[in-house]
N, C-alpha and C positions, 0 to 999 in steps of 0.2 A: 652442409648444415652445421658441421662441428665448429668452424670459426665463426659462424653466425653466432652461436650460442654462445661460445667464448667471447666475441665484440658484447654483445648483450650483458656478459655478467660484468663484465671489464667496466662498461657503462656505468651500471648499476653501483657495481663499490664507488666508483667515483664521485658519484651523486652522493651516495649517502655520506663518503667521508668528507665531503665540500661541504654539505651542513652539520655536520660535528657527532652525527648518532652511532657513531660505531658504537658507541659504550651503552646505547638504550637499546638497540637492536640485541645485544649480548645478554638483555637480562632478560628471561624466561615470565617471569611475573609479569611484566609488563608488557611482555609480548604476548601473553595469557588473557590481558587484560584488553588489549587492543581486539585481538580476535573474539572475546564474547562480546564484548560493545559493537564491533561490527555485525558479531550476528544478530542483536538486538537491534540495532537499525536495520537491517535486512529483514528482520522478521516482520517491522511494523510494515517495510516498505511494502512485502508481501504481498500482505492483507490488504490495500488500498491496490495496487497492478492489479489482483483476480479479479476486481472488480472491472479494470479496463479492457484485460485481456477478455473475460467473459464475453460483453457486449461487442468488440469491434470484433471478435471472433464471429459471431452469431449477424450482425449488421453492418461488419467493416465504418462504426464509426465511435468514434474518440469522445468520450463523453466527459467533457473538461468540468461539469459540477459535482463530479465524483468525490472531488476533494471537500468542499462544501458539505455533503452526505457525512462525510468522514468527520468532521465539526460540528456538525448540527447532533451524530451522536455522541460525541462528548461533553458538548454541554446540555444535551437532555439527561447525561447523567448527573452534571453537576446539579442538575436542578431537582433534580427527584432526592439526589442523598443529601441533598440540603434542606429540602423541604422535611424529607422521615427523620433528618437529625434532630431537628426541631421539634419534635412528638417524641423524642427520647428510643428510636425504634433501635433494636440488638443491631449491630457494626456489619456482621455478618450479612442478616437480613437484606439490610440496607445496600449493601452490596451486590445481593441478587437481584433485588426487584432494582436499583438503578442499572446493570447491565440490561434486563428483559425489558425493561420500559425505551431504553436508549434504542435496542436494538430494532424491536416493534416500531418505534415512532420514526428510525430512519430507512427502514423499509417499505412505511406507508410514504418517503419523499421520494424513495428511488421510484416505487410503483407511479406516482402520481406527477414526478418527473419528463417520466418515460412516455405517458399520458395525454398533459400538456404539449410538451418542447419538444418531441422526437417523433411521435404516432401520426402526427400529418404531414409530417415530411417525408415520410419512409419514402417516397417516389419521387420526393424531390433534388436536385443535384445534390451531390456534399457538402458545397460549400455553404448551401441553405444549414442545413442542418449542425454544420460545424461552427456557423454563427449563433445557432439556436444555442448550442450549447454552452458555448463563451457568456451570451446573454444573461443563460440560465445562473451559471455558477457567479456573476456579477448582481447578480440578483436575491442570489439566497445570502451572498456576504452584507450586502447593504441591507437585508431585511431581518440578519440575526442582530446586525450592529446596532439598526433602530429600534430592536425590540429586545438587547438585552443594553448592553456598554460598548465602547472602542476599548476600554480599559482593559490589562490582562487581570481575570480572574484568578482568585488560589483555588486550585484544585486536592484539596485530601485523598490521598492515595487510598483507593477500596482495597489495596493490596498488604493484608497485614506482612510485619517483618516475621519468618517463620523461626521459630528458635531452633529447630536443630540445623537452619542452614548458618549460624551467626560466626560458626569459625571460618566460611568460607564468603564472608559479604563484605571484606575487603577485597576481593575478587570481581565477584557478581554479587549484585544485589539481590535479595528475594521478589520485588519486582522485575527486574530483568530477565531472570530467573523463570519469573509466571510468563513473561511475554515470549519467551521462547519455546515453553513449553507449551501454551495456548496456541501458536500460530500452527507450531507441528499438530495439536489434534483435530486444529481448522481446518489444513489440509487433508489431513487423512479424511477427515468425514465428507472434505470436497469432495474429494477422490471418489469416494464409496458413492455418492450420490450423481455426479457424473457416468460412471463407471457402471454402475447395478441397478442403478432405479429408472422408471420408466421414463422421468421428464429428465432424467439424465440423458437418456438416448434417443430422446427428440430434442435437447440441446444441438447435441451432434449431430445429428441427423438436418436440423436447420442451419447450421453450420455448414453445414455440406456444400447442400442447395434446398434453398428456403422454397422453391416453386417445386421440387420434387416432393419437401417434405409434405407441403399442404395435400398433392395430391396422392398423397397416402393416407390423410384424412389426419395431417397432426395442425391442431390450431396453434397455427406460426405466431399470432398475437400473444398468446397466454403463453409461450415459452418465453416470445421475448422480455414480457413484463415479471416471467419468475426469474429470470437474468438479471435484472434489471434489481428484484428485491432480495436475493441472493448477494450479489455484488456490495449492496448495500449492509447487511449486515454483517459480512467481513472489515467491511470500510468503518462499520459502528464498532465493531470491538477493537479492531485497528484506533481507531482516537479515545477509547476509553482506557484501552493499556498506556499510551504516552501519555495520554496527559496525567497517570497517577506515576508515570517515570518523571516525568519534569515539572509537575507541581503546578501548573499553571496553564489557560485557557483563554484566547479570546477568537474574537470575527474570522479572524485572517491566518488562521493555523491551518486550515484545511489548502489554502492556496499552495505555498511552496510544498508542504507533504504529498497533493496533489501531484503536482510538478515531477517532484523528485519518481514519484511510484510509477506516474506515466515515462520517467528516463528509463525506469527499472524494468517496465514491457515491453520497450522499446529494445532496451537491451540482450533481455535474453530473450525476444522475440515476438513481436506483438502477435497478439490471437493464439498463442501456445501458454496454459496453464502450468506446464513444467518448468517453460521458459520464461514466463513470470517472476516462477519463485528461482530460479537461478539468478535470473536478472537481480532480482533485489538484493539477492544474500554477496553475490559479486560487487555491488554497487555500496552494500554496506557497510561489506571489510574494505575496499576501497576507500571508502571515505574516510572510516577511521585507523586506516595505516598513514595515510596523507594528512588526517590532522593529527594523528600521534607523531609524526615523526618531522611533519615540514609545518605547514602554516594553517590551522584552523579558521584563520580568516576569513580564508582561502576556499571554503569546504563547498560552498554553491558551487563556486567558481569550476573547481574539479568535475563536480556531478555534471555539470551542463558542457562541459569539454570531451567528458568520456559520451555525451549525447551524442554530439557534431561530430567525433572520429568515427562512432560506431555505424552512424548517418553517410557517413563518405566512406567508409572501407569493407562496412557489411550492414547493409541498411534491413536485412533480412534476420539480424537480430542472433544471437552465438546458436539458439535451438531454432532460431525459423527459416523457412524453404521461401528459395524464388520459383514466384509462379507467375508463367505468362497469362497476361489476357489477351483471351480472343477477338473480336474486332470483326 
């Protein structure tokens, strides 16, 4: 194992001194810099995976208009804090009632998602239902775009700059800042609600085995649709923090974030909430070590390569278990 480890680092300086970064690799700042931007892209990724891990956990299936959910509450917030700016409403305010508006309004699409496009398939092969869902999320992009713009929208950041973090917001910004620390209390309250509460443990319980759980008398419908609006409002606060990180909004944002959070459940494990959030926070210092240090062009490119190696050498994801089926 020791000269493994030695060929590996030997590797490694090589690489990096072929493209010229010994000298950015040595600056602490910047290496500071890189690691909270990664955790800021891992955090949004987070928030959009609990949603997939949730459902394919509970119904082993992949619900591709996730991403779509994840868009439609960002620009439900656009549109509420555009409309109260307009009435002159306090910054603040405007801030809360556009998050609960966003979050509300993308929990009634996951419930009514789930509804439509998933609830009469439930008994039909996968691949029905895995087309339902390609359908679905091809369906909510072409119907936000006909009924808002193609155009990118500006988004005004609900996230004020907080003054006593200003010595340190060449660093990390105060928004970045907020999305990091929102994702950590998203989780914990997942946690506690998984974990303590009663539809918490008829979550799990239908996860198990969803024909045990009924005959225990848990209605397997109404968990899967609280999955389903749960998933959804992590996904709604997940697009309302980036889009006040990046200033701007349109149709097709939901799709690659999408993408990328489904590589992230993928990774650290589909159907494992732990390995969700590892997946995404690994995927999102990954991405920005590789565009801090080699080619940002590049940055899809990486994410969907680390998809395809982890797909061929541990397709069971860094926290998830093989398990046979029976037959």
């Amino acid at each position: 194992m020791r000269w493994i480890n030695i060929t590996i680092g030997v590797a490694i300086a090589g690489i990096l001194g072929f493209f010229g970064i010994r000298e950015v690799i040595a600056d602490p700042v910047y290496f500071l810099e890189l690691v909270l931007g990664g955790l800021t892209r891992g955090s949004i990724y987070a928030l959009i995976a609990l949603g997939y891990t949730m459902v394919y956990g509970i119904i082993q299936l992949i619900n591709f208009a996730h991403g779509e959910i994840y868009m439609i509450g960002a620009m439900t917030a656009l549109i509420v804090a555009s409309v109260l700016g307009l009435w002159g409403w306090n910054s603040a305010v405007i801030a809360i009632l556009a998050v609960v508006f966003a979050v509300v309004y993308s929990c009634a699409y996951g419930f009514t998602v789930e509804k439509i496009a998933y609830k009469p398939l439930r008994n039909a092969p996968r691949l029905s239902a895995l087309i339902s869902a390609i359908g679905m999320s091809l369906f909510l992009q072409n119907y936000v775009m006909l009924a808002q713009t193609p155009e990118f929208l500006p988004f005004e950041s609900l996230i004020p700059d907080f003054a006593f973090w200003e010595p340190y917001a060449h660093i990390i910004t105060s928004v970045e800042l907020s999305i990091i620390i929102t994702t950590v209390i998203v989780m914990i309250l997942l946690g506690m609600l998984i974990k303590f509460t009663r539809i918490g443990k008829a979550m799990r319980a239908t996860a198990q085995d969803k024909v045990m759980a009924a005959l225990l008398g848990i209605n397997v419908n109404q968990v899967i649709s609280t999955t389903f609006v749960v998933g959804s409002a992590t996904a709604a606060i997940g697009g309302i923090l980036i889009a006040c990180h990046v200033g701007q909004i349109n149709f097709f944002i939901g799709f690659l974030a999408g993408l990328k959070a489904f590589i992230a459940a993928v990774l650290g494990g589909i159907g494992s909430i732990p390995g969700a959030v590892l997946g995404s926070l690994v995927l999102g210092l990954s991405e920005s070590f590789f565009t801090g240090y080699f080619w940002s062009e590049y940055e899809d490119v990486f994410a969907f390569t680390i998809l395809v190696l982890i797909l061929i050498f541990r397709p069971s994801g860094i926290l998830g278990k093989h398990e046979t089926q029976k037959v």
